[in-house]
DRENMAR-239261 format. One record per residue: residue in three letters; x negated, y, z negated of N, C-alpha, C in turn. Coordinates in steps of 0.05 Angstrom, whole numbers, plus 5000, padded with zeros to 4 digits. Atoms other than C-alpha are relative to their C-alpha. Layout:
BEGIN
ALAXYZXYZXYZ
...
***
This chain:
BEGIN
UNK500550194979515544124236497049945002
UNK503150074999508843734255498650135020
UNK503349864989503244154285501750195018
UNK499349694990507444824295502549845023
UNK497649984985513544424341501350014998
UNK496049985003520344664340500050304985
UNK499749815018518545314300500050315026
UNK498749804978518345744370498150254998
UNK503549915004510946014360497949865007
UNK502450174985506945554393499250035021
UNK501349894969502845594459503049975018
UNK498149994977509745434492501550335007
UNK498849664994512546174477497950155003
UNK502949814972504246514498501549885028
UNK499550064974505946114552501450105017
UNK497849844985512446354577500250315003
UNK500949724993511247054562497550075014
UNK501349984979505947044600500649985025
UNK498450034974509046784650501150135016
UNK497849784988514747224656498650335010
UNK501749724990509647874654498649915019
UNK501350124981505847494706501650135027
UNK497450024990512447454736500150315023
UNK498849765002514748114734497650275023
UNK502249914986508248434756499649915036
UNK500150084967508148054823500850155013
UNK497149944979515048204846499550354998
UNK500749784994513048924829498650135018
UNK501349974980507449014865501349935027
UNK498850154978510948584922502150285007
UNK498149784990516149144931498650265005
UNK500649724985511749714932498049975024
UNK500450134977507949334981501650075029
UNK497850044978513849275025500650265006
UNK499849724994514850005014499250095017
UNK502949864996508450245028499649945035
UNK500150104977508749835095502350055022
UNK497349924987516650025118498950345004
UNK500049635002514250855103498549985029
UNK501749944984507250825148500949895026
UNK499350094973510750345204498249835014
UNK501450214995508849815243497750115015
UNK501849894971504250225295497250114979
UNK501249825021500450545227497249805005
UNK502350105003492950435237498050074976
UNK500749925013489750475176497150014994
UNK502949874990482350915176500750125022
UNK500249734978485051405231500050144989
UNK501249735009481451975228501750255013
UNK499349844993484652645240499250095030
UNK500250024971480452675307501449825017
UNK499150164983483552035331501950025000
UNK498049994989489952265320500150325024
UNK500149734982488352975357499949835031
UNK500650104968485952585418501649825009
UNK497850124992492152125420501550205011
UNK498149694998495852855418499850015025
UNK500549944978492353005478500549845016
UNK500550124977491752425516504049935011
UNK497650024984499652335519501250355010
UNK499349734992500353125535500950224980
UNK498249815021503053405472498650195005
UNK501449754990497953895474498550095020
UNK501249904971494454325526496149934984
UNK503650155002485754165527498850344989
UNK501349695009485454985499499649894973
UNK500050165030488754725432498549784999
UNK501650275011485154085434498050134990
UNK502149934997478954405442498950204969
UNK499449765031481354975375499449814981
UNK499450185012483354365341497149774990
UNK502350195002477053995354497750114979
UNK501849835014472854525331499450044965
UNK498549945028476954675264499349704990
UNK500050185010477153995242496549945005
UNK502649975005469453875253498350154986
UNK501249715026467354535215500049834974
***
């Protein structure tokens, strides 16, 4: 054929394979995305520090202000 068309090696099949791994790659990422975001939950602040979750601990009562206080210490060391 004239200038490589119809022989099914021309930029039209780079093209499409490209494409398709283009493709493919998205929707991948796109799902572990979705993962990643259903596991941590909608409330998930992301950069909380181990202190800010200690002092949430506390401030709704889970723990007593002895353990905070253990807790505080330990994690600062």
């Amino acid at each position: 054929m004239m200038w490589g068309y119809g022989d099914g090696y021309g930029w039209g099949w780079g093209m499409w394979m490209a494409h398709t791994f283009l493709w493919w790659i998205l929707l991948i990422l796109g799902i572990v995305v979705l993962v990643r975001w259903i596991i941590a939950g909608p409330g998930h602040a992301r950069g909380e520090t181990a202190l800010d979750v200690l002092k949430k601990r506390y401030a709704r009562g889970e723990i007593g202000k002895e353990e905070f206080e253990q807790k505080k210490r330990d994690i600062e060391s």
